[in-house]
N, C-alpha and C positions, 0 to 999 in steps of 0.2 A: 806787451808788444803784440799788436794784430797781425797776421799773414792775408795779403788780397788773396782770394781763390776765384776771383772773376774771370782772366787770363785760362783756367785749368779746368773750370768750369765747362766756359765758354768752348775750348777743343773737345773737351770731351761731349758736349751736345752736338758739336760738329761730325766728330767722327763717327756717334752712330745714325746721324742724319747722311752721311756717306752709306754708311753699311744700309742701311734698311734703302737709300736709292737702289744698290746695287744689287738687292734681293730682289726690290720691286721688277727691275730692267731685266735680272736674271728670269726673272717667272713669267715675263713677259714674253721674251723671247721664244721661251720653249712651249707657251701655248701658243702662238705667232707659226712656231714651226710644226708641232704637232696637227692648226688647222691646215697646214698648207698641204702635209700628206699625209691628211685627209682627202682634199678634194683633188689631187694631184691624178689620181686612177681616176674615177667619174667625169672629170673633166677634158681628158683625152680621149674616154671613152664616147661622151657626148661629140664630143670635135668630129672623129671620126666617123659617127653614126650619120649626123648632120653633111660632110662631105662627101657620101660615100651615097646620099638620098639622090635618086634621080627623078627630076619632078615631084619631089617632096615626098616619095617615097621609097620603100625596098621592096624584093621579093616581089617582084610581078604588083605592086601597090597594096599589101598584106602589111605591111609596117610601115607608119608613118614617121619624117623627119620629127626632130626635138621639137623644129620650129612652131608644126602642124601640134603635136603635144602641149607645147606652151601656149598655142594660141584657145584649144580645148577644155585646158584648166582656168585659165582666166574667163572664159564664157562659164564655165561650170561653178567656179568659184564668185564671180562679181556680177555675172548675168542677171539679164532684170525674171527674176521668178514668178511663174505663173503668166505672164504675158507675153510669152514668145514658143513660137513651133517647137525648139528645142525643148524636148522634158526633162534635159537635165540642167538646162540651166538657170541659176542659181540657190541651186540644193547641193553644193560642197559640205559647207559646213551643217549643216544637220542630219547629214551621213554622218561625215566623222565624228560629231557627236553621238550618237545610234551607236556608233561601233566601240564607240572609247569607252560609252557607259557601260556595254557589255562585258567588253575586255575587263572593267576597275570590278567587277562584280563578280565574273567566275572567276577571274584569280584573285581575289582576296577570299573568297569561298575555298578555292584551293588552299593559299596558306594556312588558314584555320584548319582546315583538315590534314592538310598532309604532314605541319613540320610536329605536332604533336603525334601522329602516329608514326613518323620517320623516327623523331627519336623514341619513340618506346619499342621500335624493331631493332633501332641500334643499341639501344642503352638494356633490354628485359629480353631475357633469353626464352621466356615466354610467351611472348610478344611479338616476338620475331617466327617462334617457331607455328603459331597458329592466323600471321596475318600475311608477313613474307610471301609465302606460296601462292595467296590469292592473288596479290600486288600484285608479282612475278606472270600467274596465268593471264592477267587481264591485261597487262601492259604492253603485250604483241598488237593486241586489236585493233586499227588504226581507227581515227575520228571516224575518218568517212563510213566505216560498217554500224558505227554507232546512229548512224544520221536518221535509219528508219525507226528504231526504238526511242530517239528522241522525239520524233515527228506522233511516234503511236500515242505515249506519255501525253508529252506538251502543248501537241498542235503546233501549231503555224503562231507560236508566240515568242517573246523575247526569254522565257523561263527556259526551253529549246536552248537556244542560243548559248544561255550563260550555264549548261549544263553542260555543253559539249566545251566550249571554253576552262571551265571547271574540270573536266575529267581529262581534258590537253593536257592542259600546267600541273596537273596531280601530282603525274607518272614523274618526270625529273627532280621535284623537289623531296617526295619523300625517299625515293632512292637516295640522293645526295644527302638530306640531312641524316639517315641511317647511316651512310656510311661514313657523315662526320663524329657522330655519337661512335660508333664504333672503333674509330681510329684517337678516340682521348688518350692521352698518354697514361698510361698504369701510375704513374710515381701522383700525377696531381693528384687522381681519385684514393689514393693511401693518405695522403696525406692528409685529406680530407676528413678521410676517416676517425684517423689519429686523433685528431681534432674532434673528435664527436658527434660530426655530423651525422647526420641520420639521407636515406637513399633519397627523401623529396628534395632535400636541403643539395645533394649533390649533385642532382638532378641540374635545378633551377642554380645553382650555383658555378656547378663545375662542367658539365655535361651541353649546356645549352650553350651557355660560352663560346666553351671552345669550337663547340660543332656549328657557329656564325658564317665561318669562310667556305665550310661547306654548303650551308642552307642559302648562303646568298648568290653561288656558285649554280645552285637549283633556283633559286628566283632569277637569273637572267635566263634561263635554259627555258623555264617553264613558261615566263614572260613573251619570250620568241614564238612559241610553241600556241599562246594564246592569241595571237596577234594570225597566226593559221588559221586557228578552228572558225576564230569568227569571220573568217572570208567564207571557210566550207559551208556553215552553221547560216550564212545570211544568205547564200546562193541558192538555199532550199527552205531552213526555217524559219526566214521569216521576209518578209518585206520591206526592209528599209534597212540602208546600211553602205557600207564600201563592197558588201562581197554580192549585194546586190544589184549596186549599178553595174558594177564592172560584170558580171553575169548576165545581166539586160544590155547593158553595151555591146556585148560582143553576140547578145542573138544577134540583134539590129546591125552588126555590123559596123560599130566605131569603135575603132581600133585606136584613134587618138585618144579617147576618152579612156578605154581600157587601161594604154598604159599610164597614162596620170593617176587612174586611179592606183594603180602597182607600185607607182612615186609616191604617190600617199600614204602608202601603206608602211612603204618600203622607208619614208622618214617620221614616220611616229613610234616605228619600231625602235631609230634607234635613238628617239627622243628620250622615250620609255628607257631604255638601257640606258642613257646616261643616268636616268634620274635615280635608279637601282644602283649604279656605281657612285654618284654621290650620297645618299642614305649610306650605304658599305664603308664608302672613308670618312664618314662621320661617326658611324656605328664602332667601327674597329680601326680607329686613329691610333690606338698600340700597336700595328700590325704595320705603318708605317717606317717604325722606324728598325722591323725586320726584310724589309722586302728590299732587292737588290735594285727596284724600279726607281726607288725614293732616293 
């Protein structure tokens, strides 16, 4: 005797075509809500800025309205280049290209450097005792006293640029990955042990691991920190860039252009940050299903 299982089937493909809408509607929502306050501050703050312009500007005409802003980026941005009085427009995007290629170059120069010598401060007590102290000395010193020793070195070049970028993003990543390496838990690295490993094996094994939420903690920190220097670093070493116009703008006296450029800056940084928080919930998807967020 046969049993139909069509009937039983049939609900059961229904019911997780229920569950997986209601996940889908669930996820939707909450990044639905999550963009909304987001722009929820910026967007009161613009209203206001915009209301509060008399004759399109503030401050005696020292700050211009969003409107006067938005109409400065679209010439700087779409402007026909090279054929009109304005010099800066349309050289948006090969700024922000000049600057991004900077940023992608001293901080990946940074990570090579820093997260290897962060965890051998954290992890070798050796290591820590003869690099620590220098770290420690030089990381009061802000960019800007570095700007003449760059300029003596490098000239008026982009190598300038992505050294000061580089030595921005250093200082937070290798602090934080030492003191991820540092804070391992005692029981995993025994255990480790037990097991026969040897100090590379625990290193690369157990050591770098765990110290991820820390090094990535120093990669937005550092990231932030990059996205500074190459304003300071373009405003003097070198010629061409965001931290250049905006420096040229405001000899000259456009204030509209200045602060588009600051919007510029101010949304690639947190483009950049998203893009470091998705690698992190990719990278450390176990870590998901510890966090009170998820």
């Amino acid at each position: 005797m046969s049993i139909s299982t069509g009937p039983i089937a049939s609900r059961q493909e229904s019911s997780v075509s229920r569950l997986a809408s209601s996940i889908l509607s669930s996820v939707a929502r909450r990044n639905l809500r999550q963009i909304l306050l987001a722009i929820v501050l910026p967007v009161v703050v613009i209203a206001l800025w915009q209301w509060e312009g008399n004759g399109g500007s503030l401050f005696g005409g020292v700050l211009p309205t969003p409107d006067r802003v938005w109409h400065a980026w679209k010439v700087w941005a779409f402007g026909a280049s090279g054929l009109s009085l304005n010099p800066y427009s349309g050289t948006w995007l090969a700024n922000l290209l000049f600057s991004a290629e900077r940023v992608g170059k001293g901080f990946l120069l940074a990570i090579v450097v820093a997260v290897p010598v962060g965890l051998a401060i954290g992890w070798n007590r050796i290591a820590s005792g003869s690099l620590d102290p220098t770290v420690q000395l030089l990381r009061p010193i802000p960019i800007t006293a570095w700007l003449p020793f760059s300029i003596a070195v490098f000239g008026i070049r982009d190598m300038g640029a992505v050294f000061l970028i580089a030595l921005g993003a250093f200082y937070p990543i290798v602090v934080n990955s030492a003191q991820g390496a540092r804070d391992i838990e005692r029981n995993l690295v025994r255990a480790a042990m037990m097991m026969g490993a040897g100090r590379w094996t625990i290193l690369r094994r157990v050591v770098l691991p765990a110290s991820l939420p820390s090094i990535f903690t120093g990669l937005r920190i550092g990231l932030g920190i990059a996205w500074t220097a190459v304003i300071v670093a373009e405003m003097v070493a070198v010629k061409s860039g965001l931290g250049y116009v905006l420096w040229d703008a405001y000899y000259v006296g456009r204030m509209d252009v200045v602060i588009a450029d600051m919007a510029t800056i101010g949304l690639l940084g947190l483009i950049s940050d998203r893009v470091i928080l998705l690698i992190e919930q990719w990278v450390l998807a176990w870590r998901r299903l510890q966090s009170f967020h998820s």
